[in-house]
N, CA, C and O atoms as a GROMACS GRO file, in nm:
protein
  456
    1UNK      N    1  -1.226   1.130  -2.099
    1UNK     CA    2  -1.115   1.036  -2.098
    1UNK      C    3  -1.006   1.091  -2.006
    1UNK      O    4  -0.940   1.194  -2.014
    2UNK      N    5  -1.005   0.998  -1.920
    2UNK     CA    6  -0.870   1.031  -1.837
    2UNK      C    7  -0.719   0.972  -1.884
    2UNK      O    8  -0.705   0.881  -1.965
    3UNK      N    9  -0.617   1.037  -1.821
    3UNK     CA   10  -0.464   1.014  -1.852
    3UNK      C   11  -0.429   0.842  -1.849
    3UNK      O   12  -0.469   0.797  -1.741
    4UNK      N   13  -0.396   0.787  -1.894
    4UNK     CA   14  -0.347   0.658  -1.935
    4UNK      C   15  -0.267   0.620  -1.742
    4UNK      O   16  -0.200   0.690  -1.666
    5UNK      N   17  -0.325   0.476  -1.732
    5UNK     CA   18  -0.244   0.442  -1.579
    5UNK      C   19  -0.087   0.349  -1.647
    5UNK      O   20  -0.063   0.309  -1.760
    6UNK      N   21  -0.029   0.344  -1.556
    6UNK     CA   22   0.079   0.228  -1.557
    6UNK      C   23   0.006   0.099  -1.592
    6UNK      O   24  -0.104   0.089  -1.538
    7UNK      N   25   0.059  -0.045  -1.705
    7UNK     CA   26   0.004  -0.167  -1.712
    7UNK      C   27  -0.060  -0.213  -1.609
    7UNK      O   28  -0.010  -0.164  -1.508
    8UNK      N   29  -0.162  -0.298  -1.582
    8UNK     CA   30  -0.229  -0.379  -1.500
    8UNK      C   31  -0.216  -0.546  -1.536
    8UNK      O   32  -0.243  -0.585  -1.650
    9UNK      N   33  -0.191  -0.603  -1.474
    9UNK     CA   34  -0.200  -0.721  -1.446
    9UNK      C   35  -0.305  -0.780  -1.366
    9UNK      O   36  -0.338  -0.751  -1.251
   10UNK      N   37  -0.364  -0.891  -1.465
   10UNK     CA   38  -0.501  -0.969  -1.410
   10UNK      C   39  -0.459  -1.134  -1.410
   10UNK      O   40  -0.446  -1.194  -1.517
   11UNK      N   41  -0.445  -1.181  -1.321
   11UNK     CA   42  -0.465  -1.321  -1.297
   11UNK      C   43  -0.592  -1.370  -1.216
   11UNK      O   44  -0.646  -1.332  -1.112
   12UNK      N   45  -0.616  -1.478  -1.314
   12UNK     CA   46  -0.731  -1.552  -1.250
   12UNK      C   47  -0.713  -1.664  -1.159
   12UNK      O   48  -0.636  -1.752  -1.197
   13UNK      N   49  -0.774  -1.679  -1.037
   13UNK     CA   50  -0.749  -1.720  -0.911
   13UNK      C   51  -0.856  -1.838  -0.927
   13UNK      O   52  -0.963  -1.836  -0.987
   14UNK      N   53  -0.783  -1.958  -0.841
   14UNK     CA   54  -0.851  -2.120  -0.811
   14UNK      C   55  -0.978  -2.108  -0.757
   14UNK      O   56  -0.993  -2.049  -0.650
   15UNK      N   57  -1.092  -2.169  -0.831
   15UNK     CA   58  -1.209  -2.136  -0.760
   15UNK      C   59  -1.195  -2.182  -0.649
   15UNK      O   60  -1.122  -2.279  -0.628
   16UNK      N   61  -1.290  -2.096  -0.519
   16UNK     CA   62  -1.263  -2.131  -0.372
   16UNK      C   63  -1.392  -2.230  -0.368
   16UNK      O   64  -1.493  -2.204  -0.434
   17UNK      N   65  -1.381  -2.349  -0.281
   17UNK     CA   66  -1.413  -2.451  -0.227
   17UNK      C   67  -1.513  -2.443  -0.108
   17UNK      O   68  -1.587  -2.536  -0.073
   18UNK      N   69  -1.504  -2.308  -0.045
   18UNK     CA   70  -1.574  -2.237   0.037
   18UNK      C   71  -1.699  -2.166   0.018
   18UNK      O   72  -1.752  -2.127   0.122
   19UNK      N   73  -1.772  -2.134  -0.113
   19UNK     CA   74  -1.846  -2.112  -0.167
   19UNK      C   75  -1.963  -2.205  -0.151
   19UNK      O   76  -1.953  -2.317  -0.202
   20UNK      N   77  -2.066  -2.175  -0.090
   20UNK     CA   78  -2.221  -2.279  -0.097
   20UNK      C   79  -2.232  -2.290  -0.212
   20UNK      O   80  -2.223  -2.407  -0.251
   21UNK      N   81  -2.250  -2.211  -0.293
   21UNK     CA   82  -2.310  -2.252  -0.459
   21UNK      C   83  -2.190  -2.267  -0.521
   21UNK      O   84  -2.110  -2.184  -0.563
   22UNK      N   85  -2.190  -2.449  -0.521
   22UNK     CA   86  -2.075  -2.509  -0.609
   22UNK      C   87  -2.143  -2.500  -0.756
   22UNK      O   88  -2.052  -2.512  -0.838
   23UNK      N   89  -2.247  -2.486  -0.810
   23UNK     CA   90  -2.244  -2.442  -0.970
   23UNK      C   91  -2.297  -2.343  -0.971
   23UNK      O   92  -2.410  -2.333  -1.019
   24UNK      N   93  -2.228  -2.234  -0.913
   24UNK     CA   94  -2.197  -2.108  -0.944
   24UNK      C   95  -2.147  -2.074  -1.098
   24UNK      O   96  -2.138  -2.171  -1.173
   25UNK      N   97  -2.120  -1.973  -1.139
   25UNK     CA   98  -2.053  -1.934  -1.232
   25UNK      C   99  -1.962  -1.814  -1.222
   25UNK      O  100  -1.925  -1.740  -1.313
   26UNK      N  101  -1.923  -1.809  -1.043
   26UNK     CA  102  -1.869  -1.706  -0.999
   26UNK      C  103  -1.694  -1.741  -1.035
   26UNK      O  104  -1.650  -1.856  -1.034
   27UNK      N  105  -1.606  -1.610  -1.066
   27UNK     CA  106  -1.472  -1.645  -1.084
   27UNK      C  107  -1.422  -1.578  -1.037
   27UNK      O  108  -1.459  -1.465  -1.068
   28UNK      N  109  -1.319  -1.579  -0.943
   28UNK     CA  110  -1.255  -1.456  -0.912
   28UNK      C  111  -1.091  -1.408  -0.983
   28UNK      O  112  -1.010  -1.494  -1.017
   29UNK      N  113  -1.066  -1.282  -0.993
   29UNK     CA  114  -1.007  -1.246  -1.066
   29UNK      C  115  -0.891  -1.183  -0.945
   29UNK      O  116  -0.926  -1.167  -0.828
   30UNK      N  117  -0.768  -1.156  -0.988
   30UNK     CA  118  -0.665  -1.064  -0.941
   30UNK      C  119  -0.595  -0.998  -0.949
   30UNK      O  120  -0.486  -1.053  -0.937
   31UNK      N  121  -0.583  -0.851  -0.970
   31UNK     CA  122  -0.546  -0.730  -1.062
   31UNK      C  123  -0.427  -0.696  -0.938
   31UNK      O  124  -0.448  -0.727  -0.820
   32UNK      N  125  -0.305  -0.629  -0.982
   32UNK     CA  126  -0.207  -0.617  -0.942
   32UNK      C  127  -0.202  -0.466  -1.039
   32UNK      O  128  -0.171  -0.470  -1.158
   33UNK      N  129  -0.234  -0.346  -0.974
   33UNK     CA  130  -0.209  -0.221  -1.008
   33UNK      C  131  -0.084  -0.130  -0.902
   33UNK      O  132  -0.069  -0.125  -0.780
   34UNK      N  133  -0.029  -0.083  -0.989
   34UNK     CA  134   0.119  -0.010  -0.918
   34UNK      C  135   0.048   0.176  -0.936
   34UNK      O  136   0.084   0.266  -0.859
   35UNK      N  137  -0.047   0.196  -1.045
   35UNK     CA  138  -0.086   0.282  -1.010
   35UNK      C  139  -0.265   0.339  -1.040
   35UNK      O  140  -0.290   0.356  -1.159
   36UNK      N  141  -0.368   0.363  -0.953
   36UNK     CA  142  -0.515   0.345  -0.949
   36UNK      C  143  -0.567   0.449  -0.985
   36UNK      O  144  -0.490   0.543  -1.005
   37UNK      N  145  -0.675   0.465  -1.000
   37UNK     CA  146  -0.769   0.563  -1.027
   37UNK      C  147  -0.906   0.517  -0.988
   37UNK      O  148  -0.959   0.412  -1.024
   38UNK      N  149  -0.970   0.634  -0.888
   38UNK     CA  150  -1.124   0.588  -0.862
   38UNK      C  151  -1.179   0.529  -0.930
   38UNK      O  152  -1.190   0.569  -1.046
   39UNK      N  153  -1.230   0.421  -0.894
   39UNK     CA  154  -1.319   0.327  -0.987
   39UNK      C  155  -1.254   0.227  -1.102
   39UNK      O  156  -1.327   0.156  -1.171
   40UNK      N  157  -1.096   0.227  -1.117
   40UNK     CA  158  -1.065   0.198  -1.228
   40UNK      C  159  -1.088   0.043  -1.269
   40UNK      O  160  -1.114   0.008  -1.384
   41UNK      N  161  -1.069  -0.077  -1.119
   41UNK     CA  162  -1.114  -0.186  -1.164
   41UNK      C  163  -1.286  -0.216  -1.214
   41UNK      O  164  -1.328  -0.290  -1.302
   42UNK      N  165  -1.345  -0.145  -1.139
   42UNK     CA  166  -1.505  -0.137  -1.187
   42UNK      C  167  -1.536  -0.130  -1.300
   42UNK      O  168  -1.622  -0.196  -1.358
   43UNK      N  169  -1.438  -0.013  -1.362
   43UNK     CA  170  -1.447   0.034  -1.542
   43UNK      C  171  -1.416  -0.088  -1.572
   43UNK      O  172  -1.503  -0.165  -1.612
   44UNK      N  173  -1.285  -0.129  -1.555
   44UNK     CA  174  -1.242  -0.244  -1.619
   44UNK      C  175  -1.363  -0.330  -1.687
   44UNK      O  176  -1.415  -0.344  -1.798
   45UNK      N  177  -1.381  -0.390  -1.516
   45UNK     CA  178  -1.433  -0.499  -1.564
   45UNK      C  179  -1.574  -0.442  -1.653
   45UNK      O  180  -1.615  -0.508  -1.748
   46UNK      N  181  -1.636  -0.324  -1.616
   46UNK     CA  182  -1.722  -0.282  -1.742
   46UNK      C  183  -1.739  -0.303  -1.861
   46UNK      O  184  -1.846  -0.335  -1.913
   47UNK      N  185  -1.645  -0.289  -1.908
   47UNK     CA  186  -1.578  -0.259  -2.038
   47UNK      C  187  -1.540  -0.404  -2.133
   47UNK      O  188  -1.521  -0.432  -2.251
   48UNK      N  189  -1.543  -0.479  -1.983
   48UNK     CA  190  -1.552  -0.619  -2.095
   48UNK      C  191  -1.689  -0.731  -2.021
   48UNK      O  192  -1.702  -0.854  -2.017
   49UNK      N  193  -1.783  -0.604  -1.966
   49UNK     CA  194  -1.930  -0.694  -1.933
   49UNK      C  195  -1.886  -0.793  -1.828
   49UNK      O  196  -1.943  -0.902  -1.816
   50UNK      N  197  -1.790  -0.757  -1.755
   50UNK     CA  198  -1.795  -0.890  -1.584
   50UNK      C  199  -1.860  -0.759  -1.499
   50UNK      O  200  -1.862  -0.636  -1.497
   51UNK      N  201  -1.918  -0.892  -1.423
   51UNK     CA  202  -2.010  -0.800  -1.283
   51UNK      C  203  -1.874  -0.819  -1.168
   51UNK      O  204  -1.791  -0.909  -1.166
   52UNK      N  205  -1.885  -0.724  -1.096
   52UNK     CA  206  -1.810  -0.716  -0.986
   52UNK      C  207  -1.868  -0.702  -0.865
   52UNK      O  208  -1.914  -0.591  -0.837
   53UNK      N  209  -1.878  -0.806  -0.772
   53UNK     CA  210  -1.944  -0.885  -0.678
   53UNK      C  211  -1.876  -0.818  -0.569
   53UNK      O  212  -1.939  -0.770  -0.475
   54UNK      N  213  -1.725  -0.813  -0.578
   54UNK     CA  214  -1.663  -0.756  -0.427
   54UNK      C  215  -1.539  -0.756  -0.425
   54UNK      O  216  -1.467  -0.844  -0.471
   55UNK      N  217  -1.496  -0.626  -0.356
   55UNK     CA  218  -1.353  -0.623  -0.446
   55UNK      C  219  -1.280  -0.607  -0.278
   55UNK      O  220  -1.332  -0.559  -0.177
   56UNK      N  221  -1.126  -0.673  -0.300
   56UNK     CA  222  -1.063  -0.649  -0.146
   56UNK      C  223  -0.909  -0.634  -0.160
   56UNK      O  224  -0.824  -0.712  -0.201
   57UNK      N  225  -0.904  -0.518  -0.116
   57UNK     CA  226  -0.729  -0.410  -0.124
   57UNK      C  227  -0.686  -0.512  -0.026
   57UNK      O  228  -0.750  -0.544   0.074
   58UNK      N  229  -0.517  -0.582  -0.079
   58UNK     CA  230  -0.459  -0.563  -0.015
   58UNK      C  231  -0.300  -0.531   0.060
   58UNK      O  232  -0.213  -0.570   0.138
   59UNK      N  233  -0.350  -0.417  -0.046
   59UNK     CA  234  -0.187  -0.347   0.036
   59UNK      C  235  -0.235  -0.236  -0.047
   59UNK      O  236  -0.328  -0.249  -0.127
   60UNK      N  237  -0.158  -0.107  -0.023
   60UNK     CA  238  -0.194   0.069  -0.055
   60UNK      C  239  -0.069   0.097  -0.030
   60UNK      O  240  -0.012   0.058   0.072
   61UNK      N  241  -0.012   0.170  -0.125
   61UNK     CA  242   0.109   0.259  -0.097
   61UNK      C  243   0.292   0.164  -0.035
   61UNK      O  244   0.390   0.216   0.017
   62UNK      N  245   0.266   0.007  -0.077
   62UNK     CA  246   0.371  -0.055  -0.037
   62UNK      C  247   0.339  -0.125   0.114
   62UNK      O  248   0.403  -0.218   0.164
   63UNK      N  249   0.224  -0.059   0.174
   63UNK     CA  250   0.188  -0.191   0.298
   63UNK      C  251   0.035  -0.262   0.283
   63UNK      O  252  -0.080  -0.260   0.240
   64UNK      N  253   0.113  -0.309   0.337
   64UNK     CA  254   0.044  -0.488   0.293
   64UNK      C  255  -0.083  -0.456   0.455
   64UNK      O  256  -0.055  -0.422   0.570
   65UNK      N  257  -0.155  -0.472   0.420
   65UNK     CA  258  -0.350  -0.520   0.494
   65UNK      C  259  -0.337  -0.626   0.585
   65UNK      O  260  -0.410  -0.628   0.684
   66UNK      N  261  -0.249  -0.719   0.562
   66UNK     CA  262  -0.270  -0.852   0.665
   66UNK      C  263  -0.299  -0.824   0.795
   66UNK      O  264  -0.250  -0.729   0.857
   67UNK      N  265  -0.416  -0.946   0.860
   67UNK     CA  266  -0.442  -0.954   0.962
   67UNK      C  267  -0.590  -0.804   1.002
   67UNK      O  268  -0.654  -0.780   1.103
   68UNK      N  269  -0.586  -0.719   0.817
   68UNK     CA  270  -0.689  -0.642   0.887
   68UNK      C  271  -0.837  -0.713   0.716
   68UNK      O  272  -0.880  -0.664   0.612
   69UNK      N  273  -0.849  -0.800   0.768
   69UNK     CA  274  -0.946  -0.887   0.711
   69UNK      C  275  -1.116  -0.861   0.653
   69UNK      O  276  -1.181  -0.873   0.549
   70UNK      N  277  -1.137  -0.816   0.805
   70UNK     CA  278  -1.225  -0.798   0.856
   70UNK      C  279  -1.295  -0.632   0.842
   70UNK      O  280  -1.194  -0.562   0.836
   71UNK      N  281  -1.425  -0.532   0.833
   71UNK     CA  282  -1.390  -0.445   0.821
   71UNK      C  283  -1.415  -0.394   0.961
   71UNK      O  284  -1.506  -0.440   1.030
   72UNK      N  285  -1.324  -0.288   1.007
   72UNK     CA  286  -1.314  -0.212   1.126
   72UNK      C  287  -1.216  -0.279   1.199
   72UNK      O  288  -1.217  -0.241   1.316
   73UNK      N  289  -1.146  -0.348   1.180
   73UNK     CA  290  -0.993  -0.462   1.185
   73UNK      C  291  -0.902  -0.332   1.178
   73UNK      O  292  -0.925  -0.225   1.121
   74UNK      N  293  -0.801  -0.367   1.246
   74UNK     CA  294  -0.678  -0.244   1.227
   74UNK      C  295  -0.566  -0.299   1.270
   74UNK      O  296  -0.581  -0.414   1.312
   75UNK      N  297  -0.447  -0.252   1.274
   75UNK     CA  298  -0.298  -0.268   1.339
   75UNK      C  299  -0.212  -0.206   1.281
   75UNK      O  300  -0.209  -0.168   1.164
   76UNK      N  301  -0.102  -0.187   1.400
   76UNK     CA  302  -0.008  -0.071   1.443
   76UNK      C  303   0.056  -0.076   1.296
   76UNK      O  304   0.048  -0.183   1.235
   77UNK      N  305   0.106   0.013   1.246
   77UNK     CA  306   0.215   0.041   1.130
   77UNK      C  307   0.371   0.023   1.217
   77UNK      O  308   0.405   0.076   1.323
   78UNK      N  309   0.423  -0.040   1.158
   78UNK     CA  310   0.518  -0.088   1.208
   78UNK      C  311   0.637   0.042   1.152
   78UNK      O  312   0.580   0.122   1.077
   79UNK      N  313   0.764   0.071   1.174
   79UNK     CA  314   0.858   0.144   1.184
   79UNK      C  315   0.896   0.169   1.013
   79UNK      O  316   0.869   0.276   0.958
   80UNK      N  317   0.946   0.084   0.959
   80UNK     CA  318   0.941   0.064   0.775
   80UNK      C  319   0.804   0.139   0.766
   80UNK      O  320   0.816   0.249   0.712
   81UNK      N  321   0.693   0.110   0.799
   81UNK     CA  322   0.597   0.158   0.710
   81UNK      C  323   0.517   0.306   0.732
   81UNK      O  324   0.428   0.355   0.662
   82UNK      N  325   0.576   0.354   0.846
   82UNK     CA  326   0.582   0.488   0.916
   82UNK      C  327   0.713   0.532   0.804
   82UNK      O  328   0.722   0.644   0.754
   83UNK      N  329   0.753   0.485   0.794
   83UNK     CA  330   0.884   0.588   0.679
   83UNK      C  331   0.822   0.590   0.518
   83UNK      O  332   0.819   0.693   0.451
   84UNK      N  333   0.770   0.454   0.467
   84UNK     CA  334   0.732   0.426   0.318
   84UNK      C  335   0.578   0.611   0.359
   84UNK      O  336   0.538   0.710   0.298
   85UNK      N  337   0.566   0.575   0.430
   85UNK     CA  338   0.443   0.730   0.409
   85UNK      C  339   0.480   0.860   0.465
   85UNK      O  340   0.402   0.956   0.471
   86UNK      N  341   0.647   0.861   0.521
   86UNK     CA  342   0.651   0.994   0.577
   86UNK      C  343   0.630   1.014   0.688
   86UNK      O  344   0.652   1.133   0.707
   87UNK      N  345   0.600   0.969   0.774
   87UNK     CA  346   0.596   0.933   0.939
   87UNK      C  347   0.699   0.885   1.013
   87UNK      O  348   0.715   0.894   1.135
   88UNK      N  349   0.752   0.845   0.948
   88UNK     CA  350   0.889   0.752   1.054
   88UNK      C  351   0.949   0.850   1.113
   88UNK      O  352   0.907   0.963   1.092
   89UNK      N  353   1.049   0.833   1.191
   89UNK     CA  354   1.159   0.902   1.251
   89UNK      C  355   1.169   1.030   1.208
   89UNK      O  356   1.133   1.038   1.090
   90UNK      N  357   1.205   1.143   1.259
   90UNK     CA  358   1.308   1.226   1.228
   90UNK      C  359   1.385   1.198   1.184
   90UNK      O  360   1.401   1.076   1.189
   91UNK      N  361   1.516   1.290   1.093
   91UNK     CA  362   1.645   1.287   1.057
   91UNK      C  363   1.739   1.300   1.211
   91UNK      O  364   1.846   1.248   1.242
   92UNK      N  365   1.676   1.363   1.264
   92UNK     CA  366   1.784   1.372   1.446
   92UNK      C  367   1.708   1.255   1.483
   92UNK      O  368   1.779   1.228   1.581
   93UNK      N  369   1.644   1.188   1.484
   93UNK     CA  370   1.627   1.053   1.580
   93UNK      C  371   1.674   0.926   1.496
   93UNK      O  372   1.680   0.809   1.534
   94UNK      N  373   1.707   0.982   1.369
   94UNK     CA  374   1.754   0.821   1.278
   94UNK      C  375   1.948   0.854   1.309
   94UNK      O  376   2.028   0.767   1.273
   95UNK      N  377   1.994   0.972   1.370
   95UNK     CA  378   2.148   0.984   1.411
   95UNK      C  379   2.122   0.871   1.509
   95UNK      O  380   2.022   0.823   1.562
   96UNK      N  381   2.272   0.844   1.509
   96UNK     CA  382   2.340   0.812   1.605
   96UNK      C  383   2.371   0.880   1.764
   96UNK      O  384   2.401   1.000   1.762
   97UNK      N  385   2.368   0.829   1.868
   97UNK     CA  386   2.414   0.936   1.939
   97UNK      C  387   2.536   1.033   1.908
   97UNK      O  388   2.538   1.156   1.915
   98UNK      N  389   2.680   0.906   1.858
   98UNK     CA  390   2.800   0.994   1.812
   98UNK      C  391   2.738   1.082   1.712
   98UNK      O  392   2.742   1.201   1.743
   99UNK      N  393   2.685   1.056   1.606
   99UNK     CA  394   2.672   1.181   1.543
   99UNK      C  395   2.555   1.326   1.552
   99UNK      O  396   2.529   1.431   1.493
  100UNK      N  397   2.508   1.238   1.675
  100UNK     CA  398   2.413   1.345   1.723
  100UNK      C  399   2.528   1.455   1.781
  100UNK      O  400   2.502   1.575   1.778
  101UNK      N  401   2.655   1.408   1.833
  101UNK     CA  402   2.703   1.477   1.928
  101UNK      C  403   2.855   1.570   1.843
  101UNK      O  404   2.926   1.668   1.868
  102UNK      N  405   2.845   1.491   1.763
  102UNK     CA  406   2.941   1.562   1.596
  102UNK      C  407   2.872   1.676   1.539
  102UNK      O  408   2.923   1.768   1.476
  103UNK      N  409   2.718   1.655   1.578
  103UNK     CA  410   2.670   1.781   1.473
  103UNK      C  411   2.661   1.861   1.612
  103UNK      O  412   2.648   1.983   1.599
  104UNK      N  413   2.666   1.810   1.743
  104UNK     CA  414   2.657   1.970   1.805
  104UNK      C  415   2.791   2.055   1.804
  104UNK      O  416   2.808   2.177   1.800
  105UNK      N  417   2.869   1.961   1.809
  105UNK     CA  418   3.023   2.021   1.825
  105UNK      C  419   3.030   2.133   1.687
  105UNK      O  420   3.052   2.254   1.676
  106UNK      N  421   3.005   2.040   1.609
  106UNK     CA  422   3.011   2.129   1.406
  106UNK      C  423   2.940   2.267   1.432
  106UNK      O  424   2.977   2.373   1.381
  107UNK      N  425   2.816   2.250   1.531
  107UNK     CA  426   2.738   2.382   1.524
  107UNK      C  427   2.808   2.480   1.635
  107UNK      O  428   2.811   2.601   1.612
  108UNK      N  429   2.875   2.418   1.778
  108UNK     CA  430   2.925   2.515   1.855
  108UNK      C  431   3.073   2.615   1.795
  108UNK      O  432   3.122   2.724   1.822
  109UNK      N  433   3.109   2.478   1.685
  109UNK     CA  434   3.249   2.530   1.665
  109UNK      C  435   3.212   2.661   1.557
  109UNK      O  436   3.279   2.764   1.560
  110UNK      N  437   3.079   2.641   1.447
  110UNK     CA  438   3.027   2.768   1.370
  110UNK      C  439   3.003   2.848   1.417
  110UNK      O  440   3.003   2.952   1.352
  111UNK      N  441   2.968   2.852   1.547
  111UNK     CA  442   2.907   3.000   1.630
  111UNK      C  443   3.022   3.045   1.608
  111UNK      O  444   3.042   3.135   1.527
  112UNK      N  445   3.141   2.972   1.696
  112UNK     CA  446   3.270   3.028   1.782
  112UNK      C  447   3.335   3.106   1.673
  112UNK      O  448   3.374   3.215   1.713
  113UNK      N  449   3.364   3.076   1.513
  113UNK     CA  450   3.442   3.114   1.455
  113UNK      C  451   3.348   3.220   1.371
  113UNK      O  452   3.388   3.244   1.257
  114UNK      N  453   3.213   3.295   1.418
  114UNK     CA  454   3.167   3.389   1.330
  114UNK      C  455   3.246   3.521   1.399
  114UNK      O  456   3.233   3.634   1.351
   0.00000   0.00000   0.00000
């Protein structure tokens, strides 16, 4: 037994229209987890006897998948989402020039007065 996750939320989604086998008995489901564990929708649905046909992320860590659909699909991380993972900017490239030029003065004036 593993450590207990944050609540999950499951809503069930409009059967799609796109499907060849209209008397199917296929349903699709939509789980909204804030925090995962390998395999954890699989267990899920285990645990109450649904088969799981195919499952599709989309968003990880606060960014959102759109437009990568497809698999081997990709695109650029935009500036926000280079920061939500630790990539974005530097702290000297998110200054200002003025205060780029405040902290050199702050540091020439610390030399001067050791």
């Amino acid at each position: 037994m593993t450590a207990k996750t944050l609540p999950c939320v499951v809503e069930r989604m409009p059967k799609s229209t796109s499907h060849d086998d209209v008397g199917s008995n296929e349903q699709m489901l939509r789980f909204i987890i804030k925090e995962g564990r390998n395999r954890q929708i699989r267990r899920m649905c285990s645990a109450l006897e649904l088969e799981v046909t195919s499952l599709h992320r989309v968003a990880f860590a606060g960014i959102k998948l759109g437009g990568c659909e497809l698999p081997g699909q990709f695109t650029d991380l935009t500036k926000e989402e280079l920061s939500l993972i630790g990539r974005g900017p530097s702290r000297e490239e998110r200054r200002t020039p003025e205060e780029r030029e405040q902290r050199k003065l702050k540091k020439l004036n610390k030399k001067r007065n050791r």
